[in-house]
mmCIF file of the N, C-alpha and C atoms, coordinates in Angstrom:
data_MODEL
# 
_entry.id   MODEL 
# 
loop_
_atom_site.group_PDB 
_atom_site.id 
_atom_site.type_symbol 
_atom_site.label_atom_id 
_atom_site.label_alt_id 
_atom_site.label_comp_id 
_atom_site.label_asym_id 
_atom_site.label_entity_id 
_atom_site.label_seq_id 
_atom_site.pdbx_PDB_ins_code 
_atom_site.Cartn_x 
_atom_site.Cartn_y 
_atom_site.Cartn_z 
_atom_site.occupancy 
_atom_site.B_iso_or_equiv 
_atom_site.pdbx_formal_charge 
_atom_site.auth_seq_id 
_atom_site.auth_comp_id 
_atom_site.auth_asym_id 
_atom_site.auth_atom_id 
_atom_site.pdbx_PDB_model_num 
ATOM 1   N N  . UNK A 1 1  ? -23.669 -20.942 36.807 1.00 0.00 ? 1  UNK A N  1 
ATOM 2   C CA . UNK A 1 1  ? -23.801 -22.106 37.659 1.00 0.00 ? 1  UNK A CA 1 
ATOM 3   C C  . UNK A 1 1  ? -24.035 -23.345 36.792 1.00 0.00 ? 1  UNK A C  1 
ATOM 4   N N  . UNK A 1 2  ? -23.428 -24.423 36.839 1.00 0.00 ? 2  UNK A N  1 
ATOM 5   C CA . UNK A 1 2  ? -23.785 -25.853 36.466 1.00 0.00 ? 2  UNK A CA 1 
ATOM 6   C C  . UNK A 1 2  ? -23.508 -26.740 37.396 1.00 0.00 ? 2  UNK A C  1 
ATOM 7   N N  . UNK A 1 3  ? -25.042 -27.485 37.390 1.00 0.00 ? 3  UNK A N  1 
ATOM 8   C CA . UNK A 1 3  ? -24.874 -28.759 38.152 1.00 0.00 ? 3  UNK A CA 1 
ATOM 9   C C  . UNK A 1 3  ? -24.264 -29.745 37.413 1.00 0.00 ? 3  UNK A C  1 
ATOM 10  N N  . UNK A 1 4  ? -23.353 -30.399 38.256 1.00 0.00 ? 4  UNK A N  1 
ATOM 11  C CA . UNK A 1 4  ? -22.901 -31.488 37.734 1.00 0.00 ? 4  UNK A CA 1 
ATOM 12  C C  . UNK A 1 4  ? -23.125 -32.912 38.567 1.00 0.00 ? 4  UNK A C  1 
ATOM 13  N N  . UNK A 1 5  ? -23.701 -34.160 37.931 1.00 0.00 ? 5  UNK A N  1 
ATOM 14  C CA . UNK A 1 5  ? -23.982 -35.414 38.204 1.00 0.00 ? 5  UNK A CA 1 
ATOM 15  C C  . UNK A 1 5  ? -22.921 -36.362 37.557 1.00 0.00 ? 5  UNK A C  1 
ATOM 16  N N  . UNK A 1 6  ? -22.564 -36.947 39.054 1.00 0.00 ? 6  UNK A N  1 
ATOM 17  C CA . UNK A 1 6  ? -21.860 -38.061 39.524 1.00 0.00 ? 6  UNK A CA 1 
ATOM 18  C C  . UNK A 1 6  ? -21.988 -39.516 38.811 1.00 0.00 ? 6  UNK A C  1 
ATOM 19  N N  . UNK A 1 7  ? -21.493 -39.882 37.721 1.00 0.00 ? 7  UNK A N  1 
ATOM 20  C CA . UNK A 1 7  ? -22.033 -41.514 38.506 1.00 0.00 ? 7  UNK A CA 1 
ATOM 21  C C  . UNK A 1 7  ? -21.008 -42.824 38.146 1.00 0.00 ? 7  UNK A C  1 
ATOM 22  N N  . UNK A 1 8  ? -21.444 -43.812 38.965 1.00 0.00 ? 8  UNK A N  1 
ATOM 23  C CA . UNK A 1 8  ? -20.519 -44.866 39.522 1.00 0.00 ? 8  UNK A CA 1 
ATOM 24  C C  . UNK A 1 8  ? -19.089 -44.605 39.697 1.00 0.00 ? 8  UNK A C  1 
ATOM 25  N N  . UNK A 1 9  ? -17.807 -45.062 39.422 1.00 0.00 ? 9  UNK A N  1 
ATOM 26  C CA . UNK A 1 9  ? -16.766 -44.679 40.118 1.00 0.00 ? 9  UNK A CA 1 
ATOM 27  C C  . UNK A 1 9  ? -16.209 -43.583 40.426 1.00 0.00 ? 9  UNK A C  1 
ATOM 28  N N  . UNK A 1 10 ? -16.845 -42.417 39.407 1.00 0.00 ? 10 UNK A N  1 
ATOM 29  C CA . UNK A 1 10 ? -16.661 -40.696 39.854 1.00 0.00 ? 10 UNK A CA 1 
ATOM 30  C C  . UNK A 1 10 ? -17.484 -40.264 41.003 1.00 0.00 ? 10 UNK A C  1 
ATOM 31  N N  . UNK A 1 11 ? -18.370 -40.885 41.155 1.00 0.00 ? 11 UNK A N  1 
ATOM 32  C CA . UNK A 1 11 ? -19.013 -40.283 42.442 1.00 0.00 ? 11 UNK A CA 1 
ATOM 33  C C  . UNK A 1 11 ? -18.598 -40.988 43.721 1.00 0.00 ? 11 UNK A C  1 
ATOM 34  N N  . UNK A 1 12 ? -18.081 -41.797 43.771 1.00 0.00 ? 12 UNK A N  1 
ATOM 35  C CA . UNK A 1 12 ? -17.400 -42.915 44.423 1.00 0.00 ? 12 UNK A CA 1 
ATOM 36  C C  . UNK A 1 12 ? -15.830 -41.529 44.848 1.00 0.00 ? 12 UNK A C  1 
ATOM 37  N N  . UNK A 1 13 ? -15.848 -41.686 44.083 1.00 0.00 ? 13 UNK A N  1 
ATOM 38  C CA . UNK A 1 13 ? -13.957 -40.699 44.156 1.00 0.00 ? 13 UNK A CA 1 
ATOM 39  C C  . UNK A 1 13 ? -14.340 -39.296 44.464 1.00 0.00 ? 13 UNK A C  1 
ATOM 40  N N  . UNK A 1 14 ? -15.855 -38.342 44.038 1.00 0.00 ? 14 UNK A N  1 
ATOM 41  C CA . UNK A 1 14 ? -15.951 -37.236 44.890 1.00 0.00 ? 14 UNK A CA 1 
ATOM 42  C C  . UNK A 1 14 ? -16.533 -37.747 46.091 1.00 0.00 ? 14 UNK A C  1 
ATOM 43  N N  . UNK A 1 15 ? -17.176 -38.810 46.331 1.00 0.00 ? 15 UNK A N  1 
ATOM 44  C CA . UNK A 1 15 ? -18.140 -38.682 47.879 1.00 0.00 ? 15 UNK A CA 1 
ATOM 45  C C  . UNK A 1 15 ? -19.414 -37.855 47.640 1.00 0.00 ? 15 UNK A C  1 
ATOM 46  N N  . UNK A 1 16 ? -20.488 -38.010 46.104 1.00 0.00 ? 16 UNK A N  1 
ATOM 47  C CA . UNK A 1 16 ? -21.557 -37.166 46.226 1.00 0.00 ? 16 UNK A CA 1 
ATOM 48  C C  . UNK A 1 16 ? -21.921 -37.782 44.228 1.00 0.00 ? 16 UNK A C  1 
ATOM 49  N N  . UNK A 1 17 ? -23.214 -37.470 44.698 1.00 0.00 ? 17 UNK A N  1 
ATOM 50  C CA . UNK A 1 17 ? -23.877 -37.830 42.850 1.00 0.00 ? 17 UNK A CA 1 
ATOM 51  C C  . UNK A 1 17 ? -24.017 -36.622 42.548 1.00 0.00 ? 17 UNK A C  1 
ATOM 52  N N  . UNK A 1 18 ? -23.875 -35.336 43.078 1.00 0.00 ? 18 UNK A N  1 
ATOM 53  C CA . UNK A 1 18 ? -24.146 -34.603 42.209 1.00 0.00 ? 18 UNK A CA 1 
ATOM 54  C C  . UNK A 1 18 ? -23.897 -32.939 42.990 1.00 0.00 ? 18 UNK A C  1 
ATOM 55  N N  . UNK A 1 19 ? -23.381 -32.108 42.403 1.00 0.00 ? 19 UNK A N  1 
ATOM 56  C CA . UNK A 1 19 ? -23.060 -30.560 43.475 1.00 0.00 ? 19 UNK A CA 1 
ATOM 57  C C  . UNK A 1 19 ? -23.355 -29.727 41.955 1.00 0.00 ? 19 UNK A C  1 
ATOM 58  N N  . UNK A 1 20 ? -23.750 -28.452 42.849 1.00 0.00 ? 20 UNK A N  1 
ATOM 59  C CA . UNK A 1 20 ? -23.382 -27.282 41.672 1.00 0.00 ? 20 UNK A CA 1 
ATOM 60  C C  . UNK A 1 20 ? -21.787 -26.327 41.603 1.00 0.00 ? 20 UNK A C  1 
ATOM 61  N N  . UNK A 1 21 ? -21.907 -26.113 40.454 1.00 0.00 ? 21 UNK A N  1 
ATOM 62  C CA . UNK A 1 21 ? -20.124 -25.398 40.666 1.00 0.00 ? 21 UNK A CA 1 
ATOM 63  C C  . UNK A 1 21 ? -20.394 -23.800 39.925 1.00 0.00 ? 21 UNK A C  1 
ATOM 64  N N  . UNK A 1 22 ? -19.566 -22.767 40.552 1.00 0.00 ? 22 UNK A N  1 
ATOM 65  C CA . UNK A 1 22 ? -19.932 -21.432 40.268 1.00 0.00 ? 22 UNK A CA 1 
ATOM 66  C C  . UNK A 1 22 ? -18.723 -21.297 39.023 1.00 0.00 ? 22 UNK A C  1 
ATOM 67  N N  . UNK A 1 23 ? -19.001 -21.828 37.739 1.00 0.00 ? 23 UNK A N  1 
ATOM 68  C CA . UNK A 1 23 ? -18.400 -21.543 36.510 1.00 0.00 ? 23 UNK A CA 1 
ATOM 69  C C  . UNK A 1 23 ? -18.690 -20.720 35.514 1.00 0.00 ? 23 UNK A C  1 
ATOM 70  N N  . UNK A 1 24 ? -17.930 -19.871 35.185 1.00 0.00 ? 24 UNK A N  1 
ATOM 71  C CA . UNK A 1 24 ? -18.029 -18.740 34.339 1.00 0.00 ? 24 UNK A CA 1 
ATOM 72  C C  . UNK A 1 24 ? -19.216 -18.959 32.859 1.00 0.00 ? 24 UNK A C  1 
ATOM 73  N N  . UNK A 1 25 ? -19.636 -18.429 32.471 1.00 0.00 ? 25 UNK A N  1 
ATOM 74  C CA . UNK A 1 25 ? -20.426 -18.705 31.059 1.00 0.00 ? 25 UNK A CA 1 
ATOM 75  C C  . UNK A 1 25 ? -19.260 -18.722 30.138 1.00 0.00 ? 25 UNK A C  1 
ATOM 76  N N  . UNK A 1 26 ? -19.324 -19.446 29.067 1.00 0.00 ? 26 UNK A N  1 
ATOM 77  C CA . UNK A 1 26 ? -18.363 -19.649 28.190 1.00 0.00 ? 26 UNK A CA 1 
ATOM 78  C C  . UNK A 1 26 ? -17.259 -21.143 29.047 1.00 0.00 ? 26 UNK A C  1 
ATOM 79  N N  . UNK A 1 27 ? -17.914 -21.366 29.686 1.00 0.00 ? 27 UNK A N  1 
ATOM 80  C CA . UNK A 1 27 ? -17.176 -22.650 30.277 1.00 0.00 ? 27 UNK A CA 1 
ATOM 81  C C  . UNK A 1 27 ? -16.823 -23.967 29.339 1.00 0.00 ? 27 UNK A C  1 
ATOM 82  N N  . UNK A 1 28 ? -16.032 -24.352 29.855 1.00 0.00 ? 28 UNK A N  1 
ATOM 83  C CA . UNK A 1 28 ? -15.404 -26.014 28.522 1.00 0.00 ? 28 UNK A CA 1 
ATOM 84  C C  . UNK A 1 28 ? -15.655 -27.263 29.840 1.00 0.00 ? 28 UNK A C  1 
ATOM 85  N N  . UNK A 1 29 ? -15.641 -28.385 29.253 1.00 0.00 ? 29 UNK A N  1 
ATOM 86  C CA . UNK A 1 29 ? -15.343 -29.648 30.038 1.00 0.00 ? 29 UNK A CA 1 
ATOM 87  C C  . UNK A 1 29 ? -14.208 -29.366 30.031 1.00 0.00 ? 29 UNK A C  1 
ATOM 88  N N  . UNK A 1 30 ? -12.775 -28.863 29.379 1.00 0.00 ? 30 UNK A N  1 
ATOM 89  C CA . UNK A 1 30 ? -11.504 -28.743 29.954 1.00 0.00 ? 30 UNK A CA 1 
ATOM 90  C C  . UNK A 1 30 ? -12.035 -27.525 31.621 1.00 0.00 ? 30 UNK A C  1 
ATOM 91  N N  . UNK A 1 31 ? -12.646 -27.202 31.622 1.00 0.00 ? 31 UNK A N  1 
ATOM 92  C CA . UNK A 1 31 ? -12.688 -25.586 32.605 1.00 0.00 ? 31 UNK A CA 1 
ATOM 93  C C  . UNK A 1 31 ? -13.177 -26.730 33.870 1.00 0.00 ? 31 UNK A C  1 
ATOM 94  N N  . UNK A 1 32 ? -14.175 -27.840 33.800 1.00 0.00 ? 32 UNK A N  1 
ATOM 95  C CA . UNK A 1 32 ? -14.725 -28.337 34.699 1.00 0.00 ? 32 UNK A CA 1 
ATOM 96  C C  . UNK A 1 32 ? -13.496 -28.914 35.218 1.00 0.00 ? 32 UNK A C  1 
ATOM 97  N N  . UNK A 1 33 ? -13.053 -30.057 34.497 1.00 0.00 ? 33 UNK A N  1 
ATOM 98  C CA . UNK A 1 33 ? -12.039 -30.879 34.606 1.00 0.00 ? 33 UNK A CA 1 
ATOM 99  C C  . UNK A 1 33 ? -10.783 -30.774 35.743 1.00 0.00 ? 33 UNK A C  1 
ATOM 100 N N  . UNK A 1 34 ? -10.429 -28.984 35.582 1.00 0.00 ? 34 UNK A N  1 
ATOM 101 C CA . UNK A 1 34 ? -9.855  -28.213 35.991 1.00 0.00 ? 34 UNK A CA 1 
ATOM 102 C C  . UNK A 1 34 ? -10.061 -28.119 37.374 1.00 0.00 ? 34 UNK A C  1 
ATOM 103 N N  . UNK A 1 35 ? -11.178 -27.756 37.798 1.00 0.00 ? 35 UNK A N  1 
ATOM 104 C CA . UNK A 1 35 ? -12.038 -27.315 38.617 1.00 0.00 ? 35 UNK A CA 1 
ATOM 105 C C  . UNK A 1 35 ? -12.313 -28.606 39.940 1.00 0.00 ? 35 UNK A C  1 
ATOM 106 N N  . UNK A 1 36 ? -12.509 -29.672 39.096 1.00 0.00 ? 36 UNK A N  1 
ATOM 107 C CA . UNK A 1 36 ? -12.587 -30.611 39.712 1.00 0.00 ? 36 UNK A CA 1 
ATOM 108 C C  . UNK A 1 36 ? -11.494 -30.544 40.459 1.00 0.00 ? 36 UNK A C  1 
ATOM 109 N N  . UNK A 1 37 ? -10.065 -31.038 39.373 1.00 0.00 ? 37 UNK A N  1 
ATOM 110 C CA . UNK A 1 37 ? -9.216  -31.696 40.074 1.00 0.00 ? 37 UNK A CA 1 
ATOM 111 C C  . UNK A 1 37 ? -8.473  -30.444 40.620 1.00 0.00 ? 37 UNK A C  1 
ATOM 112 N N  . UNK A 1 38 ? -8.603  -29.365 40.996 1.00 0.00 ? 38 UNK A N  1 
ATOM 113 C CA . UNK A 1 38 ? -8.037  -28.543 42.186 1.00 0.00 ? 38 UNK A CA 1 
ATOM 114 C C  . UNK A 1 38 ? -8.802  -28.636 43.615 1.00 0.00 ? 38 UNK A C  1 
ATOM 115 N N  . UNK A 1 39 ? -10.325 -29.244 43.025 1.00 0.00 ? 39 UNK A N  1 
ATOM 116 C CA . UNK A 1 39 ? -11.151 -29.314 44.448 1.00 0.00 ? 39 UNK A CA 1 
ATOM 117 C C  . UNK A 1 39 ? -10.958 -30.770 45.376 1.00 0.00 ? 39 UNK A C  1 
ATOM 118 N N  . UNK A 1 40 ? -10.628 -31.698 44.156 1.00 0.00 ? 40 UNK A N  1 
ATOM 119 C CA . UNK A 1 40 ? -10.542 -33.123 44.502 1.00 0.00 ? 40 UNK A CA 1 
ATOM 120 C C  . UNK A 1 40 ? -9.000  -33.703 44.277 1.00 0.00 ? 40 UNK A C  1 
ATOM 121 N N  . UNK A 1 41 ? -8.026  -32.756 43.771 1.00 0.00 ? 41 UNK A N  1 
ATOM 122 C CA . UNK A 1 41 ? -6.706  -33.757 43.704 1.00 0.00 ? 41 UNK A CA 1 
ATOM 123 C C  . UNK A 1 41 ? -6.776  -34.520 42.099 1.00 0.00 ? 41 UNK A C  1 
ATOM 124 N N  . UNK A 1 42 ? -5.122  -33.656 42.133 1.00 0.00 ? 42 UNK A N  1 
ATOM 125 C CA . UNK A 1 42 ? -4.704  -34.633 40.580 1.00 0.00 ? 42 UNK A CA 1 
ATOM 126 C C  . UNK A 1 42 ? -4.889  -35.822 40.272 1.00 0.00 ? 42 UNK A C  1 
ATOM 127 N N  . UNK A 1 43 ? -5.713  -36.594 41.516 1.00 0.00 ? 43 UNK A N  1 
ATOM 128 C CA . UNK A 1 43 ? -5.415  -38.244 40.632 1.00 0.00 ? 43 UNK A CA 1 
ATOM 129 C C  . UNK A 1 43 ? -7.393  -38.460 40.331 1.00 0.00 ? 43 UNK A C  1 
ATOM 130 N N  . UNK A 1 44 ? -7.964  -37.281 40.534 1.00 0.00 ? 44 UNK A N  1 
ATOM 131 C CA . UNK A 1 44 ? -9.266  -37.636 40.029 1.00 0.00 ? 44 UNK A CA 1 
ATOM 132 C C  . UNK A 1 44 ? -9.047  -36.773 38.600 1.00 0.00 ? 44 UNK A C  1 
ATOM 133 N N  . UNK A 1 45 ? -8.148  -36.038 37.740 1.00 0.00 ? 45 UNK A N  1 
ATOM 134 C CA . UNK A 1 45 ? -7.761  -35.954 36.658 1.00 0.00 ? 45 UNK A CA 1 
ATOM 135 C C  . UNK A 1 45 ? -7.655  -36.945 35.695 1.00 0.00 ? 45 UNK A C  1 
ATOM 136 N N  . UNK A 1 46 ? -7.104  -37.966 36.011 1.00 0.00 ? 46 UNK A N  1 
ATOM 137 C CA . UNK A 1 46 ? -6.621  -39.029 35.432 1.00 0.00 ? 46 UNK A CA 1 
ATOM 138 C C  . UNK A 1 46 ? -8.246  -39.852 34.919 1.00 0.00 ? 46 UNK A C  1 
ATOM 139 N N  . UNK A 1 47 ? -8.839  -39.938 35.956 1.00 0.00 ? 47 UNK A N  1 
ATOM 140 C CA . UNK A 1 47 ? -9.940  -40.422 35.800 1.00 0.00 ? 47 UNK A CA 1 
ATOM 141 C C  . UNK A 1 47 ? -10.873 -39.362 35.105 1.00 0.00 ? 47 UNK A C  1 
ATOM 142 N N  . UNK A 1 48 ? -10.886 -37.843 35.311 1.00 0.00 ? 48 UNK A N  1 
ATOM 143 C CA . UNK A 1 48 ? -11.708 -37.683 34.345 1.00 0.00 ? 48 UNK A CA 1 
ATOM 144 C C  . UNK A 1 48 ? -11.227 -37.540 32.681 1.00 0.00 ? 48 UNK A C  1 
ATOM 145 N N  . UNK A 1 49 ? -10.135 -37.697 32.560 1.00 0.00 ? 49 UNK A N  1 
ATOM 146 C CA . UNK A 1 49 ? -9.992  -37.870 30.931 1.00 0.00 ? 49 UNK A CA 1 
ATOM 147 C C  . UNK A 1 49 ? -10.439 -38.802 30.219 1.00 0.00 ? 49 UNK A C  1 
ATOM 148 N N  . UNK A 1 50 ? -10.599 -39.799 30.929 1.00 0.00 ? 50 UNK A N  1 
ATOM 149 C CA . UNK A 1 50 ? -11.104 -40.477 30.463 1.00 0.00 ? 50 UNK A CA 1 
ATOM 150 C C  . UNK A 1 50 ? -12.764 -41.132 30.278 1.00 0.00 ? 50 UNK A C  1 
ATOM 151 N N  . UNK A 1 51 ? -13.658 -40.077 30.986 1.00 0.00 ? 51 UNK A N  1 
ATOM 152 C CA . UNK A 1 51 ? -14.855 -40.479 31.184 1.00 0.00 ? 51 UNK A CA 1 
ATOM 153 C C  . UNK A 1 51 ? -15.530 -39.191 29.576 1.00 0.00 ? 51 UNK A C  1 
ATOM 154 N N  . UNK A 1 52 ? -16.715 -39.634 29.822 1.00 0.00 ? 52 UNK A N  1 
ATOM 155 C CA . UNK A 1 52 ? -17.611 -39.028 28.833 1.00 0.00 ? 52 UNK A CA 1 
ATOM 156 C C  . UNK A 1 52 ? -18.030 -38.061 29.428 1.00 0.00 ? 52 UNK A C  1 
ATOM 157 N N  . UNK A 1 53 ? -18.919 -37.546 28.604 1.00 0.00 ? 53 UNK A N  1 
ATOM 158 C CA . UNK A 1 53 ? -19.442 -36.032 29.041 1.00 0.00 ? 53 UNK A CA 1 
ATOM 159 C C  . UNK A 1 53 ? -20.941 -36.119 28.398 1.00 0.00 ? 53 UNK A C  1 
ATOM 160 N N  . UNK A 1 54 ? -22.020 -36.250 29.266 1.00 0.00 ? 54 UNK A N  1 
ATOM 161 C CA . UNK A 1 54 ? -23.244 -35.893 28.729 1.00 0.00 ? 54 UNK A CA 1 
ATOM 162 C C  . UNK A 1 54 ? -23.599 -34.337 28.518 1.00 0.00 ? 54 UNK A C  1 
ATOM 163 N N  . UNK A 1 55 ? -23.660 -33.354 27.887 1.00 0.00 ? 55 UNK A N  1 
ATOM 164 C CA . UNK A 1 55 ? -23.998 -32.291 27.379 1.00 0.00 ? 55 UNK A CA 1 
ATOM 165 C C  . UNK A 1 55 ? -25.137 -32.071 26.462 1.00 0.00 ? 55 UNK A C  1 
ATOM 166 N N  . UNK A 1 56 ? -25.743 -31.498 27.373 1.00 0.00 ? 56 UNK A N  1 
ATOM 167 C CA . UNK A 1 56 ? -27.383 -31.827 26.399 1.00 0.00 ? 56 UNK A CA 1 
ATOM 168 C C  . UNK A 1 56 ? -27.969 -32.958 26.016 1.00 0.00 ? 56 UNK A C  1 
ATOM 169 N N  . UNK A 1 57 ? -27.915 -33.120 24.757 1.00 0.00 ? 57 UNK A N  1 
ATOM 170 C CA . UNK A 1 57 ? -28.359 -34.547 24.256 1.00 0.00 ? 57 UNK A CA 1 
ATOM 171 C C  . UNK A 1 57 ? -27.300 -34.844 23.521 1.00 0.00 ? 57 UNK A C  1 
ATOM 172 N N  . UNK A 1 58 ? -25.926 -34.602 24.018 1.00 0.00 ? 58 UNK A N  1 
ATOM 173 C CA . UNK A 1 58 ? -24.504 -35.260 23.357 1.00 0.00 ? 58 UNK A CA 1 
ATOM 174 C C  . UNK A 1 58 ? -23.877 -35.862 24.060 1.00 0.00 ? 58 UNK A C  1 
ATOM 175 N N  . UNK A 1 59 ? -23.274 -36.875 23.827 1.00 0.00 ? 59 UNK A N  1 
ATOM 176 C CA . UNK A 1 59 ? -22.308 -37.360 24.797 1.00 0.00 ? 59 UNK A CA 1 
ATOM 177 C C  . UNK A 1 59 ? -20.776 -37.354 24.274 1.00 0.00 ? 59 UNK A C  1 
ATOM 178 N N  . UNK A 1 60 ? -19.983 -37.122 24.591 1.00 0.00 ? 60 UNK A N  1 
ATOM 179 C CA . UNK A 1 60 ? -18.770 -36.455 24.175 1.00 0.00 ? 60 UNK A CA 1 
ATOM 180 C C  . UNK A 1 60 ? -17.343 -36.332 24.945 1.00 0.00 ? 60 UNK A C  1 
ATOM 181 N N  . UNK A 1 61 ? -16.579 -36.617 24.502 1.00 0.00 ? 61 UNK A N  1 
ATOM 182 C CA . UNK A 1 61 ? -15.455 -36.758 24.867 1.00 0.00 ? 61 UNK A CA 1 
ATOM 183 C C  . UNK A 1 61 ? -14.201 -35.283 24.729 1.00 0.00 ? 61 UNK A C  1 
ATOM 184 N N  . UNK A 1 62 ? -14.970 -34.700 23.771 1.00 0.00 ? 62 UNK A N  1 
ATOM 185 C CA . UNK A 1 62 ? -14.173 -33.188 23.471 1.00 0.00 ? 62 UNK A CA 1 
ATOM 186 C C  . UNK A 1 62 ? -13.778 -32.143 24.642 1.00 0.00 ? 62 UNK A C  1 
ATOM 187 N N  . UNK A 1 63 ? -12.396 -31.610 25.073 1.00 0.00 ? 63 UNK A N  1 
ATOM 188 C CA . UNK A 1 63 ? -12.321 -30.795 26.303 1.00 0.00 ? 63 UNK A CA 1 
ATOM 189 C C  . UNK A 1 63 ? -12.914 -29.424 25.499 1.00 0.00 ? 63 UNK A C  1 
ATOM 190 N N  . UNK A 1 64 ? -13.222 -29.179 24.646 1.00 0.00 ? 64 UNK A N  1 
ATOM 191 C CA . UNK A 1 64 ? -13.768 -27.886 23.846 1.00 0.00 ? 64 UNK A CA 1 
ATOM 192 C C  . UNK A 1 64 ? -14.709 -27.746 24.037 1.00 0.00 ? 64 UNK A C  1 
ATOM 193 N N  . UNK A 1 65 ? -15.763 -28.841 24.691 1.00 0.00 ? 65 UNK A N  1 
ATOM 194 C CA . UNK A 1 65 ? -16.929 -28.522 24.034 1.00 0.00 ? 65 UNK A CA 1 
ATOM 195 C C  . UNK A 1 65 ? -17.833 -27.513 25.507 1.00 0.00 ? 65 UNK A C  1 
ATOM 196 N N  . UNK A 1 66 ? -18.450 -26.044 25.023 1.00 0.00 ? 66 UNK A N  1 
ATOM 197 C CA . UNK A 1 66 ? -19.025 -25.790 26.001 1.00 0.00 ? 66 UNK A CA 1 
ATOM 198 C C  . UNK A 1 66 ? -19.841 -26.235 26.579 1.00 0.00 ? 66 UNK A C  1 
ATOM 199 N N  . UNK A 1 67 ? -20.043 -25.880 28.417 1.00 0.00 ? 67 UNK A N  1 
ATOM 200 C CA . UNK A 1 67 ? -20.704 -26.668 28.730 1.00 0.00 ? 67 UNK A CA 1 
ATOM 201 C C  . UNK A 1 67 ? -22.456 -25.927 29.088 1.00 0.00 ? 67 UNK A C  1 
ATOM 202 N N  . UNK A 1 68 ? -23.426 -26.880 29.456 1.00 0.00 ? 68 UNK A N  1 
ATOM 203 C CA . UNK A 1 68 ? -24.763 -26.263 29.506 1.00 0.00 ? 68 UNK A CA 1 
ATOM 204 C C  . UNK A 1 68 ? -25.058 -26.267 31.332 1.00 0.00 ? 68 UNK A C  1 
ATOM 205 N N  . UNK A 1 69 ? -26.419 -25.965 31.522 1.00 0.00 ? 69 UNK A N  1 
ATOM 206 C CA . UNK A 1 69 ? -26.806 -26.059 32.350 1.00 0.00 ? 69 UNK A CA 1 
ATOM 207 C C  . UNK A 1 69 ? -26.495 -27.253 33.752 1.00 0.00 ? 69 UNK A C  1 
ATOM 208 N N  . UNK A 1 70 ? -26.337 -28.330 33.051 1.00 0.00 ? 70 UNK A N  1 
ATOM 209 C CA . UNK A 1 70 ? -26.141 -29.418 34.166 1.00 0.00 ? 70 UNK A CA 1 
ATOM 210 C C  . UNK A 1 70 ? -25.636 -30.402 32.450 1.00 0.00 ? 70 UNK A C  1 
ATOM 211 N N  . UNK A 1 71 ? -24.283 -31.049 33.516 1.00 0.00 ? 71 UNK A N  1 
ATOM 212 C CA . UNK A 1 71 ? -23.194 -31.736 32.702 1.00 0.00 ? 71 UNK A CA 1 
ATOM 213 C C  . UNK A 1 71 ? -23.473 -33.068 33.843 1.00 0.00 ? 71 UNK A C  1 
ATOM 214 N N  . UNK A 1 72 ? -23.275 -34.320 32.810 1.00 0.00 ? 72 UNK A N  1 
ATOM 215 C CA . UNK A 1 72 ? -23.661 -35.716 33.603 1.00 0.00 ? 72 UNK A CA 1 
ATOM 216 C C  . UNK A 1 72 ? -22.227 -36.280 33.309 1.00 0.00 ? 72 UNK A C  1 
ATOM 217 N N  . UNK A 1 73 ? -20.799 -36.433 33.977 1.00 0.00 ? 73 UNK A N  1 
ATOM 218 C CA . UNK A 1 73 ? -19.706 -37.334 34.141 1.00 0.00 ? 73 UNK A CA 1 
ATOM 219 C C  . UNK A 1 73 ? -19.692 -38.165 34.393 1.00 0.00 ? 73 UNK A C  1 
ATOM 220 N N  . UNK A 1 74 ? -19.924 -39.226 33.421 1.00 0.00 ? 74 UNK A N  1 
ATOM 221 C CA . UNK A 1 74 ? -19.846 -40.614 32.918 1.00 0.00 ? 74 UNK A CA 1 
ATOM 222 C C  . UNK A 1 74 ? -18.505 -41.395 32.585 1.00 0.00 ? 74 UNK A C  1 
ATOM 223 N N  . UNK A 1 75 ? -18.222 -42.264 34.210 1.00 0.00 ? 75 UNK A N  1 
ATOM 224 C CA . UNK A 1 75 ? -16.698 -42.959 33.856 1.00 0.00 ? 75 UNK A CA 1 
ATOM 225 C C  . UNK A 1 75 ? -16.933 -44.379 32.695 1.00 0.00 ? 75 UNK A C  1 
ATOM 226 N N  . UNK A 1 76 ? -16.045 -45.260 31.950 1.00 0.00 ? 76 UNK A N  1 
ATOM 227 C CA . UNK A 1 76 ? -15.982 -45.802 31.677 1.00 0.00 ? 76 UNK A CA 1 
ATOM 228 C C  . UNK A 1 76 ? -17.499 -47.160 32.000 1.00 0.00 ? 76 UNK A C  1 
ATOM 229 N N  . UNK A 1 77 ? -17.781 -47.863 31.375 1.00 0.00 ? 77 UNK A N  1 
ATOM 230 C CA . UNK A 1 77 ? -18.516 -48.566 31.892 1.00 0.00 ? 77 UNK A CA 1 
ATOM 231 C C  . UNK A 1 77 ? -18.260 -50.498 31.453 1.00 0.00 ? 77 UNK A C  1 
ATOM 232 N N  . UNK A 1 78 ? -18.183 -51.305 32.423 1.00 0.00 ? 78 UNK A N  1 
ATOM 233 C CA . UNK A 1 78 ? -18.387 -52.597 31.969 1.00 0.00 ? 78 UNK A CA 1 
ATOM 234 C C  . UNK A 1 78 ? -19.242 -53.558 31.699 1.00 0.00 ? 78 UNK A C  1 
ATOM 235 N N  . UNK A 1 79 ? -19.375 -54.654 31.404 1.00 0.00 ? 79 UNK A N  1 
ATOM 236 C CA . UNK A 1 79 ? -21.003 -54.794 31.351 1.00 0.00 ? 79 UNK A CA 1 
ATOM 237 C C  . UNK A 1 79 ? -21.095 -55.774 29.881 1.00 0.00 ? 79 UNK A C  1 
ATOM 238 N N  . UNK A 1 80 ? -22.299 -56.385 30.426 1.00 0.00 ? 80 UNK A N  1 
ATOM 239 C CA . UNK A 1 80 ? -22.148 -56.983 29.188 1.00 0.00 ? 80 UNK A CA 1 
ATOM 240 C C  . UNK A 1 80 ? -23.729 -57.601 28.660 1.00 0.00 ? 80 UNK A C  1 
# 
């Protein structure tokens, strides 16, 4: 099981900050990614390639990298 947290325009595009998903151990951010966009539609794909990945105390862009307990999907941000 990993929870995964929503925030600003990804949670906007699921409708929720945060759900758990029943993913295998040995899971990737490619496996989530996946997962997502069969639950939510290919065009929230697009958007997650391009967001970050909080993993532990990493933040990361790698589809390799396994994932932990609760993963934080972080879109782009503006700001200044």
């Amino acid at each position: 099981m990993v929870e995964v947290r929503y925030f600003a325009a990804i949670a906007d595009a699921v409708g929720k900050d945060k759900e758990t998903l029943d993913l295998p151990p040995g899971s990737t951010i490619a496996d989530l990614r996946t997962a997502l966009a069969t639950t939510y539609g290919p065009d929230l794909n697009t958007m997650l390639q391009v967001c970050a990945y909080l993993i532990g105390d990493e933040l990361t862009r790698d589809a390799t990298t396994p994932l932990t307990p609760r993963v934080d999907v972080l879109p782009p941000f503006a700001g200044g």
